[in-house]
Every structure is written in structure tokens, then in C-alpha cells.
N, C-alpha and C positions, 0 to 999 in steps of 0.2 A: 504494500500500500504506500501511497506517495505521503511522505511527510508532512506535505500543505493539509493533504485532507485529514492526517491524524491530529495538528492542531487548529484547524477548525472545529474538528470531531469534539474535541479536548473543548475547545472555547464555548461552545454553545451547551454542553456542559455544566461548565462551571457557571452554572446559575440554579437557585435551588427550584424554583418551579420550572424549569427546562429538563433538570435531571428527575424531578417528582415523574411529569409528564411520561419523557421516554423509560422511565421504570416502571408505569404503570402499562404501557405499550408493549414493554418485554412479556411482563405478568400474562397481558390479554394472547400472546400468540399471534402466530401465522392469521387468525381472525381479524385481528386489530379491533377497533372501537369508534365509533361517531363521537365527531368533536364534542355534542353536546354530553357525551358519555362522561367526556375526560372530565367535561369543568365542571359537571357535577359532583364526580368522584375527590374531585382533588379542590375543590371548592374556589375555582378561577371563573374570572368573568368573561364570557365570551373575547371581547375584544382583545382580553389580555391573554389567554390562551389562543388569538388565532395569531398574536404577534410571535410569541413564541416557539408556536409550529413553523409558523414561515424560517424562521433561523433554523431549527434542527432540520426543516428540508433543505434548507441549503447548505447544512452540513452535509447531507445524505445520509442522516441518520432516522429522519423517516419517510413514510412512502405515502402519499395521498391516493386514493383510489375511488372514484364514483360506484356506488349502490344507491340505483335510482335518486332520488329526491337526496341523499345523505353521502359526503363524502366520510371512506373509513381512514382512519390513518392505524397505518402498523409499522410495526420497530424492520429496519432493514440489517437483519440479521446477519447477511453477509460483511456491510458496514462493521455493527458492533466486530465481529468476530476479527474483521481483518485491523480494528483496531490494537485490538486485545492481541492478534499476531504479532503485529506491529512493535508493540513496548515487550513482550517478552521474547522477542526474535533471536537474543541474547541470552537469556534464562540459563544461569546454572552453569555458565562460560560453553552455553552453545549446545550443555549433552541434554538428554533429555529429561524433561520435567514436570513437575508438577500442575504445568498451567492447563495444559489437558486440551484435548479435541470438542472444543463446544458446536464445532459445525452440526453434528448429528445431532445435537441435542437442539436446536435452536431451527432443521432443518422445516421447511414447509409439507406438511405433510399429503398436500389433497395430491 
């Protein structure tokens, strides 16, 4: 993964209803959730949860998708994962480790 998009990744992030959001997106799955899902759950105001989505889409760290009249957002898995490659690329001077294979776990299942 290119470095720019691990500290974008990384920036958009580091905010705590941005990271509330995409953790609640991980939770929901391959499904993902209707915006109005998210800022009921995490008790955001639309305007301010749709400001927020827009940064983590332009991280690529989520994915907007139309279901009729509702747009779903879900966690881009691949994203997270190749972040998470990214910082432990290194891990343990290179041998293998503990940071483990989340692709499978995180995989789409339909």
C-alpha cells in the first residue's frame, strides 16, 4: 500500500467520531448500515456524520453504495487490512508474527 494513503488512512482516523463511525462499520460487516443507522447508533447529527463520511471516503476507508431510496456505507476491508499490512510489514525484524491474516476474517462473504 502507498504510504500517502496509509497517512491519510491514519488522519481521518484520528478523530474520535470518525474512528467511533468506521468501528461501528467494521462491527456491521460486508452488510454495512444506512447513514441514518450510524447517527442514531453513535448519537451524531446528520450533517455532522455526513461531513465525516465524506473524509473517510476519501481516505478509502469507506465505500458508499445505493439500496434504492438509502445509501449503505461499509468498512473497505481491503483498505483496513492493507493498512494494518502496511505498519506491520516489518513485524518481529521481518519473521513471522503475530499480527495474523485478517483478510479471511474480514472477507465478503455473498
Amino acid at each position: 500500500m502507498d504510504s500517502n494513503l496509509v497517512v491519510r488512512a491514519l488522519g481521518a482516523l484520528a478523530h474520535e467520531s470518525r474512528l467511533a463511525i468506521f468501528r461501528a462499520l467494521v462491527v456491521a460487516g460486508p452488510d454495512g448500515m444506512p447513514a441514518g443507522e450510524i447517527a442514531q447508533q453513535l448519537g451524531l447529527a446528520p450533517s455532522s456524520l455526513s461531513f465525516h463520511l465524506k473524509d473517510l471516503s476519501h481516505a478509502e476507508l469507506v465505500k458508499p453504495r445505493q439500496e434504492g431510496r438509502f445509501i449503505i456505507y461499509t468498512a473497505n476491508f481491503d483498505a483496513m487490512t492493507g493498512v494494518i499490512a502496511f505498519l506491520t510489514e516489518n513485524c518481529c525484524a521481518g519473521a513471522p508474527c503475530a499480527a495474523g491474516d485478517l483478510a479471511s476474517c474480514c472477507a465478503d462473504k455473498s
